[in-house]
C-alpha positions as a printed NumPy array, in Angstrom:
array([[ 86.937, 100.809, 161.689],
       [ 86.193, 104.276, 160.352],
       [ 82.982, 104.55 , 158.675],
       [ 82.627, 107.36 , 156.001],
       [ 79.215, 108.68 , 155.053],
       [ 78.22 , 111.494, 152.48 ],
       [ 76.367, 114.009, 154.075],
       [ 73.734, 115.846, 152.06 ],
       [ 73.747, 118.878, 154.09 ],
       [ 77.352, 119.174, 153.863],
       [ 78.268, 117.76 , 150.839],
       [ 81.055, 116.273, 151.821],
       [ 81.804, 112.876, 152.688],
       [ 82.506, 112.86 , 156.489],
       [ 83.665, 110.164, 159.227],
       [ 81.062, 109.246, 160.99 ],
       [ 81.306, 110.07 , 164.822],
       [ 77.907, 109.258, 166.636],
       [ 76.789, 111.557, 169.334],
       [ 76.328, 108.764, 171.364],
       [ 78.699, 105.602, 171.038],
       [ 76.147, 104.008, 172.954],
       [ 73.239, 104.855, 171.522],
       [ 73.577, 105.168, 167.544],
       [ 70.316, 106.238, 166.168],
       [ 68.844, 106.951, 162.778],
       [ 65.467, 108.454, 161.515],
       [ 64.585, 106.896, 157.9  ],
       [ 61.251, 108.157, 156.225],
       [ 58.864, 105.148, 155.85 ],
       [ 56.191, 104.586, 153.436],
       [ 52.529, 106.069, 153.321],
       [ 50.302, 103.577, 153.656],
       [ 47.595, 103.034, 151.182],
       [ 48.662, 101.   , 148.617],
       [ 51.815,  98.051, 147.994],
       [ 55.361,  99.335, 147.385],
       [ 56.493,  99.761, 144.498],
       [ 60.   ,  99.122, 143.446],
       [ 61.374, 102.394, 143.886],
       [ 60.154, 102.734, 147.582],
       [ 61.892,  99.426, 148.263],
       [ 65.325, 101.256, 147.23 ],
       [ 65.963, 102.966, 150.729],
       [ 64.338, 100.117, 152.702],
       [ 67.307,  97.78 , 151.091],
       [ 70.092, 100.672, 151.043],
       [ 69.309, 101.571, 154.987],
       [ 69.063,  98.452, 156.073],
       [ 72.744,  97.421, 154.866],
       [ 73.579, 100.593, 157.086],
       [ 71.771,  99.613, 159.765],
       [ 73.68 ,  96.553, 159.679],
       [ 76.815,  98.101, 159.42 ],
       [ 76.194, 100.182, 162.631],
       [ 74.898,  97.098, 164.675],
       [ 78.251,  95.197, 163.699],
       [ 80.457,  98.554, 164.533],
       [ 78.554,  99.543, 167.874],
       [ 76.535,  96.263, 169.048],
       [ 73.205,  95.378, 168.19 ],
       [ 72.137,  96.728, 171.456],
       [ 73.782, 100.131, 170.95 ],
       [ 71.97 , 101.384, 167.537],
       [ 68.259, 102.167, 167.208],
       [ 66.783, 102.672, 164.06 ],
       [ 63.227, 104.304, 163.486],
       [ 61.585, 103.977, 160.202],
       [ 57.913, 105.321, 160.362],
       [ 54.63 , 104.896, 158.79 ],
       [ 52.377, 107.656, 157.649],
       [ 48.655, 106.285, 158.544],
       [ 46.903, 109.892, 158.164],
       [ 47.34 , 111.441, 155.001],
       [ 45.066, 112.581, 152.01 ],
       [ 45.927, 109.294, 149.869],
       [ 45.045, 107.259, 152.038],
       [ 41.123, 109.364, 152.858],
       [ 41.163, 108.903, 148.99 ],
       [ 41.253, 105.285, 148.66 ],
       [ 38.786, 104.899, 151.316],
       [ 36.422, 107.004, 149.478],
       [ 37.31 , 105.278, 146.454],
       [ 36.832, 101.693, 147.897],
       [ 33.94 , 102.448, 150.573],
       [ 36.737, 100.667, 153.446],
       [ 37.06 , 101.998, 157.029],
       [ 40.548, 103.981, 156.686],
       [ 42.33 , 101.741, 159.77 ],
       [ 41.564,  98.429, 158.023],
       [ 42.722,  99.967, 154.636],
       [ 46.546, 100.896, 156.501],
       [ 46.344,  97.656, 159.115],
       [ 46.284,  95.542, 155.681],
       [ 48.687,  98.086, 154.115],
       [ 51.175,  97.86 , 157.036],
       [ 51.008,  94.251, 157.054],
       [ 51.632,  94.272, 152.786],
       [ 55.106,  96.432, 153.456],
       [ 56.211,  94.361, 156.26 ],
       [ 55.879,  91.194, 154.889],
       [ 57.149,  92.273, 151.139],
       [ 60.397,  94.376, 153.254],
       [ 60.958,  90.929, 155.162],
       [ 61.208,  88.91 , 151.409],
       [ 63.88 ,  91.71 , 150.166],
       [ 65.658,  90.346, 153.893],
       [ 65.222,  93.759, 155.486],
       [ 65.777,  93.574, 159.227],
       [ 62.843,  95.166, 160.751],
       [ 63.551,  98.217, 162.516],
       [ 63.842,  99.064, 166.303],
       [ 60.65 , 101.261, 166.138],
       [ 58.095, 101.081, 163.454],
       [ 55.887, 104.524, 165.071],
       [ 52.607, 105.428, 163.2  ],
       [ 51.32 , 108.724, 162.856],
       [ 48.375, 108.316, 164.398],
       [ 49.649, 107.742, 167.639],
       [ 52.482, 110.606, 168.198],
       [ 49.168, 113.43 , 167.076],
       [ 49.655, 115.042, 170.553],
       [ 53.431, 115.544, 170.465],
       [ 52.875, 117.17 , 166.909],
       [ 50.408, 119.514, 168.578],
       [ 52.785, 120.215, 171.55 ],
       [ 55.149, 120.902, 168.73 ],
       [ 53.195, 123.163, 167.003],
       [ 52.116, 125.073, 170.189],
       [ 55.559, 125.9  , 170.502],
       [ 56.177, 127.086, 167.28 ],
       [ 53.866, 129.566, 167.516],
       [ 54.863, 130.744, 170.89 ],
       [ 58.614, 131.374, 169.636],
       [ 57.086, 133.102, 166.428],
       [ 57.518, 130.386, 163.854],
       [ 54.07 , 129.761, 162.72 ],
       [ 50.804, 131.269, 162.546],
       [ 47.119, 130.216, 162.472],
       [ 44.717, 130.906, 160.023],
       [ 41.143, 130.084, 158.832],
       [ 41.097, 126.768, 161.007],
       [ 44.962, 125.824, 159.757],
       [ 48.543, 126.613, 161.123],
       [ 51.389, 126.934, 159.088],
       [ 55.248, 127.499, 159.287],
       [ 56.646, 130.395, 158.487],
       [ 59.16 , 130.064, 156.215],
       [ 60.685, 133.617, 156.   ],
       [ 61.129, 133.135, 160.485],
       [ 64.155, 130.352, 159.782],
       [ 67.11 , 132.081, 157.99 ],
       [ 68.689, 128.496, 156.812],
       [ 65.537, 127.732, 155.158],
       [ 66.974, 125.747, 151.746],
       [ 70.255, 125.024, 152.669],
       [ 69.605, 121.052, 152.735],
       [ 68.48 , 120.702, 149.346],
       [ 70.433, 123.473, 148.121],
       [ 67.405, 125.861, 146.958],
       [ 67.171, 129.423, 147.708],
       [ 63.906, 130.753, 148.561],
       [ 63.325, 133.727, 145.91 ],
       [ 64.102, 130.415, 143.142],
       [ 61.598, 128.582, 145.183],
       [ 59.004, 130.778, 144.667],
       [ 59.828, 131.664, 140.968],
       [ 59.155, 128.143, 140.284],
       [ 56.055, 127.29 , 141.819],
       [ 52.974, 126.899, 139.656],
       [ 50.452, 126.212, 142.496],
       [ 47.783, 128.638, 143.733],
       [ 48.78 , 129.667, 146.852],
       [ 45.994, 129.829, 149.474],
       [ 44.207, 133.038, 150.82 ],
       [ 45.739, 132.42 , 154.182],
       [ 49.211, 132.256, 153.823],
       [ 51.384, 135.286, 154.541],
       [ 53.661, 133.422, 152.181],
       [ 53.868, 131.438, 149.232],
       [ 56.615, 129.038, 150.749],
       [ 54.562, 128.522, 154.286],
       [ 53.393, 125.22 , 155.021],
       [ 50.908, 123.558, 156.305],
       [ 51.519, 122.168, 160.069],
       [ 47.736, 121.462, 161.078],
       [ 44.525, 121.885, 158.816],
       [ 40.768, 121.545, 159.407],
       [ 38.679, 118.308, 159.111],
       [ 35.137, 118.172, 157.216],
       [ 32.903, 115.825, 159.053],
       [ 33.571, 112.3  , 157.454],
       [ 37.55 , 112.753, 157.683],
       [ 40.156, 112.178, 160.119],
       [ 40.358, 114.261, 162.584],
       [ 41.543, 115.492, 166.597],
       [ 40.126, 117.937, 169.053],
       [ 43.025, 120.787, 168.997],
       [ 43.286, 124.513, 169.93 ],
       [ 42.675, 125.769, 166.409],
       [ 39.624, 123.08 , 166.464],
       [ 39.131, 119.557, 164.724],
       [ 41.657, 118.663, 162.014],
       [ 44.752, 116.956, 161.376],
       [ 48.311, 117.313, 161.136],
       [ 49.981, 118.167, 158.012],
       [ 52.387, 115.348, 156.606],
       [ 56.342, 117.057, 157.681],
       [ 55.219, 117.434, 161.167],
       [ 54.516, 114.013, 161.376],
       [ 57.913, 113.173, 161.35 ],
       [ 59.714, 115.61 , 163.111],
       [ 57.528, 115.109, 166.35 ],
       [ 57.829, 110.966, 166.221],
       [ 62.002, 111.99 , 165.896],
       [ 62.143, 113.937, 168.626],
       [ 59.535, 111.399, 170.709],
       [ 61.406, 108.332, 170.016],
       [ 65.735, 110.084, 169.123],
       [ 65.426, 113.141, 171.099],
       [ 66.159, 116.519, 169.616],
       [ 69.786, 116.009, 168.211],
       [ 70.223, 112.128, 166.57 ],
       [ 72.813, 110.647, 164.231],
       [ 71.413, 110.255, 160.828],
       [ 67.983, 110.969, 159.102],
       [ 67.608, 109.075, 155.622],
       [ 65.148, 108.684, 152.422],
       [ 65.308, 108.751, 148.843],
       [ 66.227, 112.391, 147.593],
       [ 62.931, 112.929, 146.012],
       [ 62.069, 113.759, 149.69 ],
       [ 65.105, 116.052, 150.029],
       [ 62.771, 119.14 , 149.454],
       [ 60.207, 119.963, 150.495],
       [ 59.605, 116.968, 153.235],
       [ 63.332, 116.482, 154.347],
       [ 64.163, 120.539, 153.974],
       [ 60.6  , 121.481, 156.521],
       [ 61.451, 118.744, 158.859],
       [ 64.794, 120.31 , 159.519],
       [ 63.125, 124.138, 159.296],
       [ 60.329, 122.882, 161.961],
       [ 62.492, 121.06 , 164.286],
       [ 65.184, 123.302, 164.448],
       [ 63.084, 126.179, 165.444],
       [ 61.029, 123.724, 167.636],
       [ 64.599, 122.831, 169.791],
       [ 66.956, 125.696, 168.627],
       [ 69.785, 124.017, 171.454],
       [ 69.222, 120.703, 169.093],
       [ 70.822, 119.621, 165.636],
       [ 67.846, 117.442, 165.01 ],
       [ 69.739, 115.499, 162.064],
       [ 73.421, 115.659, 162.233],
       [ 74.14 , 113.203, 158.902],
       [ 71.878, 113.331, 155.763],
       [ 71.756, 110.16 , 153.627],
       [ 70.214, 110.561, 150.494],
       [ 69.458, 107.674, 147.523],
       [ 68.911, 108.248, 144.232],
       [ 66.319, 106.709, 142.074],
       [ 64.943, 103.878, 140.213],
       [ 64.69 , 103.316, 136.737],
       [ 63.62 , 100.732, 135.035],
       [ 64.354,  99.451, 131.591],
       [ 66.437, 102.911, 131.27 ],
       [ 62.955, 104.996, 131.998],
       [ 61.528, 106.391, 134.784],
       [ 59.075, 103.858, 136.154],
       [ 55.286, 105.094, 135.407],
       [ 51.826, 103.631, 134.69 ],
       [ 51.235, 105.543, 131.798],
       [ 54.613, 104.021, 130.342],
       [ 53.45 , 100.196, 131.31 ],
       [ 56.804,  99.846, 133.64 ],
       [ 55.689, 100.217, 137.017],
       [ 55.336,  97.017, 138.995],
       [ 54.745,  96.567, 142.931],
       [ 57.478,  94.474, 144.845],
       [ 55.027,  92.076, 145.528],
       [ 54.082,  91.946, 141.724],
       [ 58.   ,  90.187, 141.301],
       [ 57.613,  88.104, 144.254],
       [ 54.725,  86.803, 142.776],
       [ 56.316,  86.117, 139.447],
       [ 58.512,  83.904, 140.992],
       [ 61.444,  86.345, 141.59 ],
       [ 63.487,  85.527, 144.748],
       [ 63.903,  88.671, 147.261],
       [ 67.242,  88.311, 147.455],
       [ 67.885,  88.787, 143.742],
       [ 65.612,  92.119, 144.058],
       [ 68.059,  92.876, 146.587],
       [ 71.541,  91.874, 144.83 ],
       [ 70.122,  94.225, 141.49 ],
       [ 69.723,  97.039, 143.925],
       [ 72.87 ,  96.488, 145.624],
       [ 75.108,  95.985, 142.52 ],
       [ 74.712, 100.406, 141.962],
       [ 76.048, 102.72 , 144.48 ],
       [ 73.378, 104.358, 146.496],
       [ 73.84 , 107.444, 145.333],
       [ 73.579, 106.935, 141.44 ],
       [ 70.283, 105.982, 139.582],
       [ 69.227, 102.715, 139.927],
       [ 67.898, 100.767, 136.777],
       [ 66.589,  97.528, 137.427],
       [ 66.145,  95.122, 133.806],
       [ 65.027,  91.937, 133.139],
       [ 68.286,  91.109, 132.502],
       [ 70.246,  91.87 , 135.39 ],
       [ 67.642,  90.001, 137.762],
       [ 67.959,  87.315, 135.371],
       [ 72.118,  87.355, 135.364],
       [ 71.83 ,  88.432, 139.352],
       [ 69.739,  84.724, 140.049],
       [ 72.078,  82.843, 138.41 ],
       [ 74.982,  84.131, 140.219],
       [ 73.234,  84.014, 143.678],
       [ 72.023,  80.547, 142.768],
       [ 75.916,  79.429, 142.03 ],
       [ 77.023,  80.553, 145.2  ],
       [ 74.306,  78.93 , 147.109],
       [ 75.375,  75.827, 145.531],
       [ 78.531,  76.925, 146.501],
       [ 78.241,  77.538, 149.939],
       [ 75.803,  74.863, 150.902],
       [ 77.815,  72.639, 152.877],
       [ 80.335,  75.536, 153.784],
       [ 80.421,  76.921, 157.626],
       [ 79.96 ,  80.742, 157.345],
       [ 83.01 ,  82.284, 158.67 ],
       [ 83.048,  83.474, 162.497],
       [ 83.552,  87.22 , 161.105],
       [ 82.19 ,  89.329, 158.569],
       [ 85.078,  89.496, 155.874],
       [ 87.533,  92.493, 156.554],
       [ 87.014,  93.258, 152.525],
       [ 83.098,  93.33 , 153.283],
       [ 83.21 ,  95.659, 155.568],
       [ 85.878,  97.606, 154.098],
       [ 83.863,  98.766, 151.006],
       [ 80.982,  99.23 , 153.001],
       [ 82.479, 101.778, 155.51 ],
       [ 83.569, 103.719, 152.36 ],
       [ 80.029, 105.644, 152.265],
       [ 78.422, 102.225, 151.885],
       [ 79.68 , 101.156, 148.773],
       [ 77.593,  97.658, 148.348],
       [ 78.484,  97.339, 144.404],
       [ 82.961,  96.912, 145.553],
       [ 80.815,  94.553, 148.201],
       [ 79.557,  92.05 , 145.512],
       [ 82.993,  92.665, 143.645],
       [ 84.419,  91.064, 146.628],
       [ 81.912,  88.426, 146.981],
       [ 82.776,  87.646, 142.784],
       [ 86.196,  87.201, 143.866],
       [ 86.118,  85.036, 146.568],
       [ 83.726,  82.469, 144.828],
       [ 86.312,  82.741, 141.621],
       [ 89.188,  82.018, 144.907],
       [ 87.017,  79.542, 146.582],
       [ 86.955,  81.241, 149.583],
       [ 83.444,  79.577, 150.23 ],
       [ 83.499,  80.22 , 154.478],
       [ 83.991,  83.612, 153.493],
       [ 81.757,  83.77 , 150.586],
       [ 78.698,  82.502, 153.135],
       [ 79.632,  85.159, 155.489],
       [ 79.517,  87.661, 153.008],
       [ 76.085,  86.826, 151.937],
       [ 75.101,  86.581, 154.595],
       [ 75.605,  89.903, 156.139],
       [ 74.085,  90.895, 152.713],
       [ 71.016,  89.714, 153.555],
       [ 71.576,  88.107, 149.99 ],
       [ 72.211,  84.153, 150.508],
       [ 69.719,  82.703, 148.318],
       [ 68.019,  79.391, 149.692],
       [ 68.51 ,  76.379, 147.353],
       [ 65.362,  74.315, 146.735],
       [ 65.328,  70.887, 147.735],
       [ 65.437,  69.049, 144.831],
       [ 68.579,  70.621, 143.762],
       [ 70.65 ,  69.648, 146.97 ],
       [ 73.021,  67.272, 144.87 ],
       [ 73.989,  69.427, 142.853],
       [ 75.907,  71.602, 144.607],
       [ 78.469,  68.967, 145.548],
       [ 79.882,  69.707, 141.839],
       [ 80.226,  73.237, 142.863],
       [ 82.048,  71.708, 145.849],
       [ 84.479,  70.143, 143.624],
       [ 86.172,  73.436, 142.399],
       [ 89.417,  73.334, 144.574],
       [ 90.079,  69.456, 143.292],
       [ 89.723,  70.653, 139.843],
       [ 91.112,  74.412, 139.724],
       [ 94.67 ,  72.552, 138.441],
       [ 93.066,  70.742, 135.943],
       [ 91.04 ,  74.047, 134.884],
       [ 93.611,  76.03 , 134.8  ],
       [ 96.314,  73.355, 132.773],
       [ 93.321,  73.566, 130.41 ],
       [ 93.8  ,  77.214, 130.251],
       [ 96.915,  77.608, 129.825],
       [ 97.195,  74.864, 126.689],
       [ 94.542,  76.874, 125.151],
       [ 96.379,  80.273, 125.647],
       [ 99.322,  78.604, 124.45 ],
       [ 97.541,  77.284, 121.334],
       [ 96.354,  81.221, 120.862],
       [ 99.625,  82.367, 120.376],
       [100.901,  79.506, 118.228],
       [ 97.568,  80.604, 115.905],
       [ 96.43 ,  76.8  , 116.519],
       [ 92.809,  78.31 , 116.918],
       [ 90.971,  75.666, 115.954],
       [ 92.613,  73.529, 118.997],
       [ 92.085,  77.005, 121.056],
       [ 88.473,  76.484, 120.059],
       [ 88.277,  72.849, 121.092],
       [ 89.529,  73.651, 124.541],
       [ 87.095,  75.864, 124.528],
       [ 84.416,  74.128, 123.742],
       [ 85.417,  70.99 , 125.577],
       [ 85.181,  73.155, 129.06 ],
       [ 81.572,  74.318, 127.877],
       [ 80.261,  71.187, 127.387],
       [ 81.78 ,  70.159, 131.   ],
       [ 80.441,  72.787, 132.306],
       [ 83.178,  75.294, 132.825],
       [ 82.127,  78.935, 131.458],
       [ 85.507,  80.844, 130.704],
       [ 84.776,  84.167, 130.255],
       [ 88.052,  85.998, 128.267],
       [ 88.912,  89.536, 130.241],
       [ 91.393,  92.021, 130.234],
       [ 92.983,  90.657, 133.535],
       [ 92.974,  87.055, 131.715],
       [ 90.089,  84.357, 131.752],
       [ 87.6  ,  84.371, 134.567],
       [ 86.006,  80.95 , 135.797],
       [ 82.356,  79.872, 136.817],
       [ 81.249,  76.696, 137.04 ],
       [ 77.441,  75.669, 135.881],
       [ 74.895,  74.084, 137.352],
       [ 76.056,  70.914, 134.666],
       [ 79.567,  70.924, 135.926],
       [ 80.851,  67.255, 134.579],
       [ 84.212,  66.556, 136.52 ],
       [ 84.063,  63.315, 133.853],
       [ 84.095,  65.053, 131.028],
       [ 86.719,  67.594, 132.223],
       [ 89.273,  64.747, 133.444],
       [ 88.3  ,  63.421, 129.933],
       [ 89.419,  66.917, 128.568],
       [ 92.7  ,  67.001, 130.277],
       [ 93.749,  63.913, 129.389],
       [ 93.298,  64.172, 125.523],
       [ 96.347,  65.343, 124.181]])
């Protein structure tokens, strides 16, 4: 199977060769940890992990390692434990603990390596040593930054060109930068903050070194794929690359760029000051199943915008729920479905994924269905007390004839311009339970949680 990603740096949409066959690995940027995650930094949790799955089934589980890290030094974070009066490690242990556990409800696979900032400080100052030996960066006043004007391919990621760059920054740009574009690598620590012994004395590392020196530590200077949300495209994705190619000028650091788009919700950019942002765990706790958050994210491409309504969770549960019923007494197939994966190695296309699920359900392909779902990560458990009732569900393949005579008398009666028998067909396979849903490539069939095989034999047999 050929997988085909888009690559940001190229633009194009490439086949995807790993370096390594036996070792595919990928760099995603993982959250800061201060506060719960919200709904938009869910989005590339749920979109990487269906490619991390896709790799593992390709190359092995063995074969792929996947790092997604978590920033545990940052200025947010020395914020909120001002703000609160907490010690800053028990503010990001609980943190930590908050992402995994909400990531592991959306069915996100934890990663290989989970690295935290804090403990990869002396490879980012071995890191920055070296960029100021080969002339990359400078220190200054107690800080070190890059020098942007020193890497010649500096924008080419997020497709920015320098002189535009600076034309469009409105920030004051420090007394000890040569440049308006350099950035900060290392910076000093007041007494009461964070901070290691280093050459340019105490301080602490600036946030895009962080995760260029746990890449290199944990994938080695030239790795498969680096992914986050493009909001990180510039200026954290576009220094990591400047830093780390200088750093290892024999490596490609990143050879695939994966970039998803962002979330909306209710049509709107989600924001306090609107009233429409909402934590993952805020859903959980209103009773929304993970694996609907999931199938709503799923259902758009990763690269468009992403906007998640009441209305689609609400239509996404009650299509999970009717193929758990479904698929409750059905072995999962031995395989992942050929049409699963096919969609999926076309620059992971998880919405022609859920098509396919729609249409095996509709086919009662129900083995296949479970197998679908479950490589997903999106088969929804079905609570006790309504174990009988997928045993209607079960039923479809005895009554599909009878469904479909019903159909066709009511088409019939259509054309004749009998529509008030056309109606009572209709209505009849409502009240048993039968939703027909009229399309341009004829009638579509779902059966309810009601589903009365009484009432529809009682249907059929009224002429």
């Amino acid at each position: 199977m050929t997988i085909r990603l888009h690559n940001t740096k190229t633009r194009q949409r490439e086949d995807f060769a790993p370096i390594d066959p036996e070792n595919v690995r990928m760099y995603v940027c993982g959250p800061t940890v201060y506060d719960r995650a919200h709904l938009g930094n869910a989005r590339p949790v749920v979109v990487f992990d269906v490619l991390f799955r896709l790799l593992r089934h390709e190359y092995g589980a063995e074969h792929v390692t996947y790092v997604r890290n978590f920033t545990d030094v940052d200025d947010k974070i020395n914020a909120r434990a001002e703000e609160t009066g907490r010690d800053i490690g028990e503010i990001t242990e609980e943190t930590i603990g908050w992402f995994l556990s909400d990531m592991g409800a959306l069915g996100a696979l934890e990663p290989t390596h989970a690295p935290r900032a804090t403990r990869y400080i002396g490879e980012m100052i071995a890191m920055i040593e070296g960029l100021i030996e080969r002339g990359h960066a400078y220190a200054a006043e107690g800080h070190v930054l890059f020098s942007v004007d020193s890497y010649a391919e500096y924008g080419a990621l997020s497709g920015r060109s320098v002189e535009d760059m600076i034309a469009g920054a409105r920030v004051e740009v420090a007394p000890y930068k040569r440049d308006p574009m350099d950035f900060v690598l290392w910076k000093p620590s007041d007494e009461g903050l964070p901070g290691w012994d280093s050459p340019w004395g105490r301080g602490r590392p600036g946030w895009h070194i962080e995760c260029s020196a746990m890449a290199d530590a944990i994938l080695g200077k030239s790795f498969d794929i680096h992914g986050g949300g493009n909001d990180l495209m510039f200026p954290h994705h576009e220094n990591e690359l400047a830093q780390s190619s200088c750093a290892h000028p024999h490596g490609d650091f990143a050879k695939v760029w994966l970039h998803n788009e962002m979330l909306q919700v209710e049509g709107k950019k989600m924001s306090k000051s609107l009233g429409n942002f909402f934590t993952v765990r805020d859903l959980l706790d209103e009773g929304i199943p993970g694996e609907v958050i999931r199938f709503v994210f799923l259902s758009t491409h990763y690269r468009k915008p992403m906007d998640w309504t009441a209305a689609k969770a609400k239509a996404a549960e009650e299509e999970l729920y009717k193929w758990a019923l479904a698929t409750a007494d059905a072995e999962a197939g031995e395989s992942v479905p050929n049409e699963i994966l096919a969609v999926l190695a076309d620059d992971l296309n998880t919405h022609g994924a859920i098509t396919a699920l729609r249409l095996m359900y509709r086919e009662g392909q129900f083995r296949e269905l479970k197998a679908g779902l479950q490589f997903l990560g999106i088969l929804m458990p079905i609570p006790e007390g309504d174990l009988e009732a997928h045993y209607y569900i079960l039923d479809y393949e005895t009554y599909r004839p009878v469904i479909a005579g019903l159909l066709e008398r009511r088409q019939k009666a259509r054309k004749q311009k009998e529509f008030a028998e056309a109606d009572r067909i209709r209505d009849g396979l409502a009240s048993a339970g039968v939703d027909v849903k009229d399309g341009p490539d004829g009638p579509t069939i779902r059966l309810e949680k009601s589903f009365d095989p009484i009432a529809l034999e009682a249907l059929a047999s009224d002429e």
